[in-house]
C-alpha positions as CSV (number, residue, x, y, z in Angstrom):
1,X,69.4,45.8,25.0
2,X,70.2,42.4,26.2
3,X,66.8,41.3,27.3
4,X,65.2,42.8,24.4
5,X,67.1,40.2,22.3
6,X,66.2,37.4,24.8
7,X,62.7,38.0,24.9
8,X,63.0,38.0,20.8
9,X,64.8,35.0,20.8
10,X,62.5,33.6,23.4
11,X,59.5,34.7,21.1
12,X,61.1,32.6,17.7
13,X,61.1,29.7,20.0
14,X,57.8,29.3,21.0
15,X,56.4,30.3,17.4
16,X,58.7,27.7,15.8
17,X,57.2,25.1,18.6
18,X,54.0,26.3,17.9
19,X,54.0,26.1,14.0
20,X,56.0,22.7,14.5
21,X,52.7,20.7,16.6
22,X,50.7,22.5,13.8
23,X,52.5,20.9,11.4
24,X,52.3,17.9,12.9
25,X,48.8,18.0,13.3
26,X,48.1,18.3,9.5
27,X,50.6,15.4,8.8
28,X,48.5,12.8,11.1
29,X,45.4,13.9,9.0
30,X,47.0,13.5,5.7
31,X,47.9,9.8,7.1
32,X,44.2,9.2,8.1
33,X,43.3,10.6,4.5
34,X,46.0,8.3,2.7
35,X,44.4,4.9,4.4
36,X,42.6,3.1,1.2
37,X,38.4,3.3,1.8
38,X,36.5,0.8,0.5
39,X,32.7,1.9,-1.1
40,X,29.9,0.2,-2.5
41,X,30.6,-2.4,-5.7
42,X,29.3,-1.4,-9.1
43,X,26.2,-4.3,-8.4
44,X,25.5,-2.8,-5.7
45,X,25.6,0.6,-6.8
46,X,23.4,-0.3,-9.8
47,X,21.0,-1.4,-7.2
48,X,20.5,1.7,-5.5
49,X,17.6,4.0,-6.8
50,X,18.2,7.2,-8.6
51,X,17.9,10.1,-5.5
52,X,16.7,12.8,-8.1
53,X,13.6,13.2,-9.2
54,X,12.6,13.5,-13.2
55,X,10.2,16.6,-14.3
56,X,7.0,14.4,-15.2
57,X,7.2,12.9,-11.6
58,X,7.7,16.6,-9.4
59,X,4.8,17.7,-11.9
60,X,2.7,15.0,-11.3
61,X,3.5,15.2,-7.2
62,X,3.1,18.6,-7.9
63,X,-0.3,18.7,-9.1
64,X,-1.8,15.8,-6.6
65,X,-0.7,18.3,-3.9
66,X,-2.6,21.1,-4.9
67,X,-5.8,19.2,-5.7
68,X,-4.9,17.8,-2.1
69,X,-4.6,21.2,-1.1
70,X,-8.0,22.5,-2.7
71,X,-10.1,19.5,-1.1
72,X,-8.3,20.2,2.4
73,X,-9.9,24.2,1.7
74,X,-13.2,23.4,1.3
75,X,-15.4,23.6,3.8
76,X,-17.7,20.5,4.7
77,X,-21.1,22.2,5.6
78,X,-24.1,20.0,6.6
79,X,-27.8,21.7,6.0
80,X,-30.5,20.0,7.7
81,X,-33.5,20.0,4.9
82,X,-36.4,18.3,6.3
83,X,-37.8,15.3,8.2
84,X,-39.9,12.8,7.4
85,X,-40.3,10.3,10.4
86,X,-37.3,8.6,10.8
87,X,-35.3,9.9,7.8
88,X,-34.0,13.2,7.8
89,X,-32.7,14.9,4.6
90,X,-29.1,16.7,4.7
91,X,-27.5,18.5,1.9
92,X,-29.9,17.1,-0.8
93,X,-30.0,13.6,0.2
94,X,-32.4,11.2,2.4
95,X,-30.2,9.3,5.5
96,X,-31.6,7.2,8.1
97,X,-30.3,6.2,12.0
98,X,-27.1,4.9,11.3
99,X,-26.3,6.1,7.8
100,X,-22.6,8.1,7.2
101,X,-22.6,11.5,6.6
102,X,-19.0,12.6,5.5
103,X,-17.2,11.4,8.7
104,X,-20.4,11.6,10.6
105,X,-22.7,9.1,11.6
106,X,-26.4,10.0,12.4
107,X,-27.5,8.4,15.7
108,X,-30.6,10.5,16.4
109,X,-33.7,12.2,14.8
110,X,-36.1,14.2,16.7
111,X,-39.0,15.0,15.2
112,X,-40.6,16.7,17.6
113,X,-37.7,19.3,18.4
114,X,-37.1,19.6,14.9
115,X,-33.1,18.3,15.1
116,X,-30.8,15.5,14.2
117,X,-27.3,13.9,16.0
118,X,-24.3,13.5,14.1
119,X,-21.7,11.6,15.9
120,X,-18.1,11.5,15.2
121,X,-14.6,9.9,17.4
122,X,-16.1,11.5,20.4
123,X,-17.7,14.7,18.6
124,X,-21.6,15.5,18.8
125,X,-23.0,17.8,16.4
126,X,-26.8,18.9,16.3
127,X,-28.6,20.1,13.2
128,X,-31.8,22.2,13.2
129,X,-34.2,22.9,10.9
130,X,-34.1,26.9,10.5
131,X,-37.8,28.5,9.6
132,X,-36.1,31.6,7.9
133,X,-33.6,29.8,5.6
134,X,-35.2,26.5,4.5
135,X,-39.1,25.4,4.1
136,X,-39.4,23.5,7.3
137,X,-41.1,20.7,6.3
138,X,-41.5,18.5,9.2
139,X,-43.5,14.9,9.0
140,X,-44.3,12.5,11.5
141,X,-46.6,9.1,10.9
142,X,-47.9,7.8,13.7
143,X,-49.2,4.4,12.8
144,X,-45.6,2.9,12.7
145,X,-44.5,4.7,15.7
146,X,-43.7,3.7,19.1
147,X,-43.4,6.2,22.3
């Protein structure tokens, strides 16, 4: 019965240590807490922008996104029409060597082979007359030509 009690006593020892560096622990952080802080002045707040946004300005961003969104969808298809000698006509409209198509820039019509070179931050795309979809009207004038 003797050690029982000893190991008891023992036992209230340690947990009164224990609580007693716990206690001590929460008192140091109290101190820390207690130490005045110093913020921002009132100019300097006044300064500062609001952080929240009003409802006419999140609709507004709101709206500009989803147009964004819609242009980002659509596809940007190119149709090779015709070609008439050194013009070529694409989606409804007459370019020449050089012109910009969209992010494209034509660099070469072929007459012969019935195609045209779009060029674009390394990219090469080719567009062909097609005798199924589109009227292939192809002309060449020789006069002005050189080969």
């Amino acid at each position: 019965m003797g050690h029982k009690l000893l190991i008891a006593l023992f036992g209230c020892i340690l947990i009164t240590l224990s609580a007693k560096s716990q206690f001590e622990d929460i008192d140091k952080l109290i101190e820390k807490i207690k130490i005045p802080r110093h913020g921002l002045t009132k100019e300097q707040i006044a300064k500062l922008k609001n952080p929240f946004i009003d409802q006419r300005t999140l609709k507004k961003i709101v709206i500009k996104q989803k147009i964004i969104n819609k242009l980002k969808r659509k596809k940007f298809t190119l149709r090779l029409l015709s070609i008439f000698d050194n013009r070529a006509k694409i989606n409804d409209r007459w370019y020449k060597i050089g012109d910009k198509i969209g992010s494209y820039r034509l660099s070469y019509i072929d007459p012969d082979q019935a195609f045209v070179i779009l060029k674009a931050k390394g990219k090469q795309l080719r567009l062909f007359l097609h005798k199924h979809k589109y009227k292939r009207s192809l002309f060449q004038i020789s006069e002005g030509r050189k080969k």
